[in-house]
C-alpha positions as CSV (number, residue, x, y, z in Angstrom):
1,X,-60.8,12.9,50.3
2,X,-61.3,16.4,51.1
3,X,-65.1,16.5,49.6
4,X,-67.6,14.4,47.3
5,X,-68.2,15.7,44.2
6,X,-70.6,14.7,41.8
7,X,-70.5,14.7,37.7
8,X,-70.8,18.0,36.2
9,X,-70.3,19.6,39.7
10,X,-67.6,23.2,39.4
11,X,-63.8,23.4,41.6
12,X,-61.6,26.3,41.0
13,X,-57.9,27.1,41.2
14,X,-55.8,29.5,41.1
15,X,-52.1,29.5,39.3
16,X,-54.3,27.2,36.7
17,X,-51.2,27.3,34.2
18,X,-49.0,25.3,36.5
19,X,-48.2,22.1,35.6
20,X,-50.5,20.6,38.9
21,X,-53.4,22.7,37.5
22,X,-52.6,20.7,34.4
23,X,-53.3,18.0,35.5
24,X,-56.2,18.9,37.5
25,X,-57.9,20.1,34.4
26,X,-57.3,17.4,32.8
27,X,-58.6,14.9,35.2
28,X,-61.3,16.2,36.2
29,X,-62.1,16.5,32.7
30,X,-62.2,12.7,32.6
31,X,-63.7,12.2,36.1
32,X,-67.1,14.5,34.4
33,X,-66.0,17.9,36.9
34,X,-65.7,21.0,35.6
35,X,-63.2,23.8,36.1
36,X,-62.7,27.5,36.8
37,X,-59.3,28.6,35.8
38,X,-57.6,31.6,37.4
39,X,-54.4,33.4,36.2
40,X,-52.7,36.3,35.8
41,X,-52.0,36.8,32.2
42,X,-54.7,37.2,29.2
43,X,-52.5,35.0,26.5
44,X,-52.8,31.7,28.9
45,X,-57.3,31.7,28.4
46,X,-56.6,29.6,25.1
47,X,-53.7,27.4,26.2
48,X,-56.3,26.2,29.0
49,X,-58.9,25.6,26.8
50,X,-57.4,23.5,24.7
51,X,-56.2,20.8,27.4
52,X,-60.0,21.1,28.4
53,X,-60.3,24.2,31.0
54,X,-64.2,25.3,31.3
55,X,-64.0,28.8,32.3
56,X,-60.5,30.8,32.2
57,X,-60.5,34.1,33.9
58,X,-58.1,36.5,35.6
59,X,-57.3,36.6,39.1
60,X,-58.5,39.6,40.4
61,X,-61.2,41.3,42.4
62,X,-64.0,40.5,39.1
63,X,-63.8,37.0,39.3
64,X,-66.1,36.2,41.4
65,X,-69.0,38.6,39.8
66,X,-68.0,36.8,36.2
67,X,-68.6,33.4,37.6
68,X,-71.7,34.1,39.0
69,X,-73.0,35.7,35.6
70,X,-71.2,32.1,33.5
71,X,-72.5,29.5,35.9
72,X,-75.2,31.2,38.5
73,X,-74.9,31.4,42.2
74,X,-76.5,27.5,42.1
75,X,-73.6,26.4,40.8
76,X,-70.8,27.7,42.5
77,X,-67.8,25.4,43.3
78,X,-67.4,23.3,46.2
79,X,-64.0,22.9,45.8
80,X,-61.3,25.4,45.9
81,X,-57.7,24.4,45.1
82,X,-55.2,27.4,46.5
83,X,-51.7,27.3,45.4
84,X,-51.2,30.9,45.9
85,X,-51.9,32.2,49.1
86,X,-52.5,35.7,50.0
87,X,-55.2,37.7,48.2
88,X,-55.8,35.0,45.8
89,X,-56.7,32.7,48.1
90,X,-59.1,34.8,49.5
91,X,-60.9,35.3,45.9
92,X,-61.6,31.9,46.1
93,X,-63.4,31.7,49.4
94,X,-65.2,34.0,48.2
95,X,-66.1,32.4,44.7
96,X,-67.1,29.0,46.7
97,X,-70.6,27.9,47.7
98,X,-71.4,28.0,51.3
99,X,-69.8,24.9,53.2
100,X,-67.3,24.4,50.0
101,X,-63.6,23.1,50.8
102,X,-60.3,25.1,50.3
103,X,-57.0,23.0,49.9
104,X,-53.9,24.9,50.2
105,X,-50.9,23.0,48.9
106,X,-48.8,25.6,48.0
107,X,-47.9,29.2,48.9
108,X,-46.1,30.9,45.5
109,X,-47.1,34.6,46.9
110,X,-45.2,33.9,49.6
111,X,-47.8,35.6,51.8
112,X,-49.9,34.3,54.7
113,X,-53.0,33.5,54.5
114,X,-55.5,35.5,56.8
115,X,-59.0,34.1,56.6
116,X,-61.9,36.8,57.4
117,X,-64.4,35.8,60.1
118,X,-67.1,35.6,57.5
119,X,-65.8,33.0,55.3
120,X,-65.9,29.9,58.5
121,X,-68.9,31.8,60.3
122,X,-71.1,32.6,57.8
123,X,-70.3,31.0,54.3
124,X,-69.2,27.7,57.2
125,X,-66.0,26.8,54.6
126,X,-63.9,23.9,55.8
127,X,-59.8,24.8,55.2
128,X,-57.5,21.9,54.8
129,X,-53.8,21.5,54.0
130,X,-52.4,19.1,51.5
131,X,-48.7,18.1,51.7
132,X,-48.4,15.3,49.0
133,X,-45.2,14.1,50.3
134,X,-46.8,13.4,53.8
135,X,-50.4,12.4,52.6
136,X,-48.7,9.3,50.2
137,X,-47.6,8.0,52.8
138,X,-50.7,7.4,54.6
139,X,-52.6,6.1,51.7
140,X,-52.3,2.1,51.6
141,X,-50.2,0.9,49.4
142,X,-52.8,-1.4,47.4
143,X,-55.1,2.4,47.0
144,X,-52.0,4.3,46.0
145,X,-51.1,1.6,43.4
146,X,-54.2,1.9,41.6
147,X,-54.3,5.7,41.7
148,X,-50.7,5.5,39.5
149,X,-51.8,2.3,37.8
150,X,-55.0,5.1,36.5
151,X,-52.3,8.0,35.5
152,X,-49.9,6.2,34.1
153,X,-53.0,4.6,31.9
154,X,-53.9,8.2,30.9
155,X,-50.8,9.0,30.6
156,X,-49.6,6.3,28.0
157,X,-53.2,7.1,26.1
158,X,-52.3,10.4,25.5
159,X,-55.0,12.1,28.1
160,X,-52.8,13.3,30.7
161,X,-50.1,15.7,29.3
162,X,-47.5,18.6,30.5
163,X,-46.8,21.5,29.1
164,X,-42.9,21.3,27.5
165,X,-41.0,24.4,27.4
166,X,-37.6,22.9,25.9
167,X,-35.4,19.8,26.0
168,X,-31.7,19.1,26.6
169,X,-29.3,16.6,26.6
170,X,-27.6,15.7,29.3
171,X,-24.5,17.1,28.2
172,X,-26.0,20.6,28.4
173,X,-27.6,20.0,31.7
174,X,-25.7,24.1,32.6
175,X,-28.1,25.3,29.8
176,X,-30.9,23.5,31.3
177,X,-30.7,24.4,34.5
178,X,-30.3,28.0,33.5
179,X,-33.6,27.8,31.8
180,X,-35.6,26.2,34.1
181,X,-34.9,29.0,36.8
182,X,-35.7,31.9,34.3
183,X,-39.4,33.5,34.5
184,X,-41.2,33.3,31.3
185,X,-41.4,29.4,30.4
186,X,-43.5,28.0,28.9
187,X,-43.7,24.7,30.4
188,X,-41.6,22.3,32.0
189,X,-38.0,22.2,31.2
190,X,-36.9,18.3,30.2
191,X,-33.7,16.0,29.4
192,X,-33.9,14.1,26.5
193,X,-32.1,10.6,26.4
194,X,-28.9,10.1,23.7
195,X,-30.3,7.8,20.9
């Protein structure tokens, strides 16, 4: 675990319509956290809210000032999960409280990310890296068991969904793969099995 946080307590993201953002609002909608949302486009706000998103606002230099006038400085997240990089990632070191967390895990701006002096001297944030792939496989197996034994649960009830943009069959798997590498979907692209 990265940091402890209690029931009602704020994280943010960025790229919060991706299907990991998802999920993360959806969990921490069940685990009693709340979430601030960041993304790029206007039309996404509802979509969020509906699979249980707090606060849904753009990514961009007024962020910050919004949150602070929604939640108060008191409140600020302690958690910040970055899936951007670049500029965005920035935003939210400077949306979290002093001595809050930033995770990167992914990188879709394709840019570095430069941290400013102020954000580990003065606002003391602790950086970490998450690469799922490597991190599984140092949880014990009997602790990883129960984390999927929990999501497939939610799953299965209904609580834990994804976003669909379209189905295929198998047959048409050309078509599918066509449309899962256009810009523009709305959700994740799926085979369906042959009845």
């Amino acid at each position: 675990a990265f940091t402890h946080l209690e029931q009602g307590d704020y994280l943010v993201q960025n790229a919060a319509n991706s299907g990991v953002a998802q999920c993360v609002i959806q969990i921490a909608k069940l685990l009693g956290f709340k979430t601030i949302n960041l993304v790029r486009r206007e039309e996404l706000f509802e979509p969020l809210k509906k699979i249980g998103a707090d606060i849904v606002l753009l990514d961009n230099k007024e962020a910050k000032d919004q949150i602070v006038k929604l939640i108060g400085e008191q409140q600020l997240p302690k958690l910040a999960l970055n899936a951007v990089g670049g500029d965005s990632a920035l935003r939210l070191m400077d949306i979290l409280a002093d001595q809050g967390t930033h995770v990167t895990f992914g990188a879709m701006s394709m840019r570095s990310l430069k941290v400013p002096n102020k954000f580990l001297i003065f606002k003391r944030i602790q950086l970490h890296g998450l690469w799922v792939t490597k991190d599984i496989e140092e949880i014990p197996r009997d602790e990883l068991e129960e984390i999927y034994h929990h999501l497939a649960a939610w799953v299965d009830e209904g609580k834990l969904n994804q976003w669909v943009d379209s189905t295929y069959h198998l047959n048409d798997f050309l078509q599918a793969t066509q449309r899962a590498a256009e810009s523009g979907k709305q959700g994740k692209v799926l085979f369906q099995m042959a009845n």
